[in-house]
N, C-alpha and C positions, 0 to 999 in steps of 0.2 A: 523265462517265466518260472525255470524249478525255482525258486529262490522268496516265489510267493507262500504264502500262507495256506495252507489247506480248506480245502471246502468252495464249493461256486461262489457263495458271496463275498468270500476272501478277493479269490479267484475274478471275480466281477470288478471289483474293486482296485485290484493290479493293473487290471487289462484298463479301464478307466485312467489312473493315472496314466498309465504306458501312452494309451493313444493319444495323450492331451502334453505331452511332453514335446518338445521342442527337435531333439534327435530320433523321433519315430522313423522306423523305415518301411520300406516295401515289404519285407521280409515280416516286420511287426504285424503287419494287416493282414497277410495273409494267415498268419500263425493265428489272432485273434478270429477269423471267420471258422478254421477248423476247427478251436474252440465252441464258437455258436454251433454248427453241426454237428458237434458229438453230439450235443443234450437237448433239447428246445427248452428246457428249464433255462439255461446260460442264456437266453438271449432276455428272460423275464426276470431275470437276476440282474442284467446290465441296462436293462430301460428302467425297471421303476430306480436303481441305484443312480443311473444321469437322470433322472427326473429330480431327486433331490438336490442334486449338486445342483442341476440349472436353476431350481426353485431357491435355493440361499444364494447365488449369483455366480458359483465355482470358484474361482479364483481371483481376488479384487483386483480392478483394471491397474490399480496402483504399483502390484508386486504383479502383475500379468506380462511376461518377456514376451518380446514382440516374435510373431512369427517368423521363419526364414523365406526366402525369397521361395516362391516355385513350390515349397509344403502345402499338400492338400489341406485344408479348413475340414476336419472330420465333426459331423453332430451325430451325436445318438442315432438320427432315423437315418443318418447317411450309410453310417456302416452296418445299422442291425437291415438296411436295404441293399445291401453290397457295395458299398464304396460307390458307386457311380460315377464313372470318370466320366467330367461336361465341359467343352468350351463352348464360348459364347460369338457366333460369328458379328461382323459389321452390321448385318441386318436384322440380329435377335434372333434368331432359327439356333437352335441349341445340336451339335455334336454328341452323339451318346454313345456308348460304351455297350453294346447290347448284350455282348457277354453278362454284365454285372448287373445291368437295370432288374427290376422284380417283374415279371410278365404275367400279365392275367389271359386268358385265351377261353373261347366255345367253340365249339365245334358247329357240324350243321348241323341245323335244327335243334342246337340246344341255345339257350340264355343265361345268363349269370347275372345276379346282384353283388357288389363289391362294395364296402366298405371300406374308406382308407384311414390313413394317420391322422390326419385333419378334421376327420370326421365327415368328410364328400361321400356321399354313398353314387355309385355307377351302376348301372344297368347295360352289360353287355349284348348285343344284339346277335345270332346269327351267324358260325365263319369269321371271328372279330378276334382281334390281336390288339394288344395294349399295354405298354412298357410306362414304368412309374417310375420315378427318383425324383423325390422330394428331396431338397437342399436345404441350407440356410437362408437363400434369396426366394426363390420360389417355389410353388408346389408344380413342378413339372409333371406333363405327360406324352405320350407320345401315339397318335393314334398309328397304327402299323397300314392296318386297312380296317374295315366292318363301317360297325356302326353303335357310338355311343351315346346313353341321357347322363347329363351330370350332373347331379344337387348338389350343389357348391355353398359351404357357410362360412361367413365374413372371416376373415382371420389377419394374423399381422405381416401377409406375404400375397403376393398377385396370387392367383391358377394359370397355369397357361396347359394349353395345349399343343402340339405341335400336330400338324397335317401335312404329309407331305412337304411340300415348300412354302406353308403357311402357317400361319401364328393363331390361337386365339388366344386372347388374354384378359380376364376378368378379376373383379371384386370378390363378386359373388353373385348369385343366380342358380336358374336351370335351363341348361342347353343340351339339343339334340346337335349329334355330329357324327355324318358320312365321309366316310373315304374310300370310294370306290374304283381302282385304277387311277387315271388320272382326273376324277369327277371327287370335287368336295362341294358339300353343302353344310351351313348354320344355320340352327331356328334358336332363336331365343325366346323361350318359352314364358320368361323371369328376367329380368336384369339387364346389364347391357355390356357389352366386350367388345372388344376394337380387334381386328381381323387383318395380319398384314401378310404382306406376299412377299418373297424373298426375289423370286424371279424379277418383278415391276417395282418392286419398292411402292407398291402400291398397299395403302390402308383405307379400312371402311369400319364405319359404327355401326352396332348394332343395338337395338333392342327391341321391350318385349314385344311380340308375335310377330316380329321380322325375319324373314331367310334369306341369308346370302350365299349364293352360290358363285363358284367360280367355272368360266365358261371362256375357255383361249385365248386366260391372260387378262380377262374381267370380272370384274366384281358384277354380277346383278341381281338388284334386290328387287323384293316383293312380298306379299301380307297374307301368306298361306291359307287355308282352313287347319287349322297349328290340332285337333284335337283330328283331323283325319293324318297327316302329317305323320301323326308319333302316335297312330292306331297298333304300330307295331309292339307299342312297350306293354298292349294289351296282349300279344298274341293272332295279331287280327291285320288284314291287308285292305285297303280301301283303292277301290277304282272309280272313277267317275270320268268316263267316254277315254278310257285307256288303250291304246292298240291292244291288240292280244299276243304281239312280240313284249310289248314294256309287262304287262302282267304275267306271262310266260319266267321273265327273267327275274321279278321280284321273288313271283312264290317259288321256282326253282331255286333261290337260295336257303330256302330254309327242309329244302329232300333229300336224302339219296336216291329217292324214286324222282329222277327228273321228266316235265315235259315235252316234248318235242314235236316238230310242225310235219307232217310227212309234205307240203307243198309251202313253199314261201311265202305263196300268193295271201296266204290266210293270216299270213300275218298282221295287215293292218285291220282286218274284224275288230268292233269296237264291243267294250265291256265295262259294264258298269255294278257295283255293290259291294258288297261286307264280307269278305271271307275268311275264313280261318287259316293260320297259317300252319305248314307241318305235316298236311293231310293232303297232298295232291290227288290220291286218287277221288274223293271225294269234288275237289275242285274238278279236276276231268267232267268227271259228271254232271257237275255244274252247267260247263260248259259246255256239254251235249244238250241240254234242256234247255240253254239261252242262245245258242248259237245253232249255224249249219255243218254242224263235226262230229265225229263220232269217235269216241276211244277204243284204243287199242293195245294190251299189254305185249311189249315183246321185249325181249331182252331182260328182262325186269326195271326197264320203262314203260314210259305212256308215250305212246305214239300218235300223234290228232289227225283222222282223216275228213275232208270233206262226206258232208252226209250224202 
């Protein structure tokens, strides 16, 4: 690269033919990402620069030399997202490169709104991991674990998602999506996406106010309260005649002050209402006033005794 022109746009401009040439190597793409990393200016120099070339068609198909065998296909949002190295297995389930993918992540008790390339805006939920590489074929995601909503706008590529050993794949829409250990669940909130399983080669449809959840190798569906459902992208947990283990485990993902049962036995206590999430000791509370329990801090937990 001494050999180019001075200044980023020059500079921008080199790295653009460079990457779209035909003998690019390993060695090229690395050199161009330490590039983007010296400046954040360089990588706003090399997107609106491959905007234009894509917008007058870059190079006519006519004089365009065919690819070599085995050479990555680079697009602008590939490499300004780290190259993303993907194969594509027999059953659609996509191979990633995790080093390279762009990762969005929360922590406990925090949320994140995300905006991508496409213009999808995400709402991360809670403890939530989520690796992105968008290609030329689709706009890939990968939920790690948590819990995702995704505003999806029509475009000229699927969305997919990948969950564990399963697929979603849509148009467009808005879908909520869990991945909790070995526990996924789909609402589609908007739209409709087709749901496949690598394990069963099994697939199912979805759509609007549908959940599919998978349960030991099964799809089963069913027609939620979809506004209690995804109460969470308000901040807010909804129970209606819940153990008080399943409500224990919900709102314990969004503390570092967790609950805990000092007897088991209390664990199927039923519990129903609106609560906020993030504030466990106030829940405690709660649940001293509706139930037979009483809190107690120790450790810098809440400890639940029978009253």
């Amino acid at each position: 690269m001494s050999d180019f022109p001075k200044g980023p746009q020059a500079d921008a401009a080199g790295w653009l033919a460079r990457l779209r040439a035909d003998d690019r190597t390993q060695a090229d793409i690395d050199a161009f990402h330490r590039w983007l990393d010296a400046d954040p200016r360089h990588g706003e120099h090399f997107e609106r620069l491959s905007t234009i070339f894509d917008d007058v068609g870059g190079l006519k198909e006519s004089i365009r030399r065919p690819e070599k065998a085995g050479q990555p296909n680079l697009t602008r949002r590939s490499v300004l997202a780290g190259a993303c190295v993907l194969a594509v297995s027999a059953s659609g389930l996509i191979a990633w490169d995790d080093a390279q993918a762009r990762i969005y992540q929360t922590a406990i008790g925090e949320q994140k709104r995300v905006t991508l390339s496409d213009g999808s805006v995400l709402l991360l939920d809670t403890a939530t991991r989520l690796e992105e590489c968008f290609d030329a074929d689709d706009r890939l995601l990968k939920l790690c674990h948590g819990r995702i909503n995704c505003v999806v706008p029509r475009g000229q590529r699927p969305f997919v998602v990948e969950v564990g050993n399963e697929m979603l794949r849509t148009e467009a829409g808005r879908f909520d999506i869990r991945h909790e250990g070995d526990v996924s669940a789909y609402i589609a909130q908007e739209g409709r996406a087709v749901i496949r399983s690598e394990d069963t080669a099994q697939h199912v449809k979805i759509a609007s106010g549908e959940r599919v959840r998978e349960e030991k190798g099964h799809f089963l569906r069913d027609r939620p309260e979809v506004m209690e459902a995804t109460a969470w992208q308000s901040g807010r947990a909804v129970f209606r005649n819940d153990t008080l283990r399943e409500a224990l485990g919900e709102m314990n993902r969004y503390s570092m002050q967790s609950i805990q049962l000092a007897d088991p036995a209390m664990a199927d206590l039923r519990i129903s209402g609106i609560y906020r999430v993030g504030d466990n000791r106030a829940f405690a509370k709660a649940l001293a006033n509706i139930l037979p329990v009483k809190a107690r801090i120790t450790d810098g937990n809440i400890l639940l005794l029978s009253a």
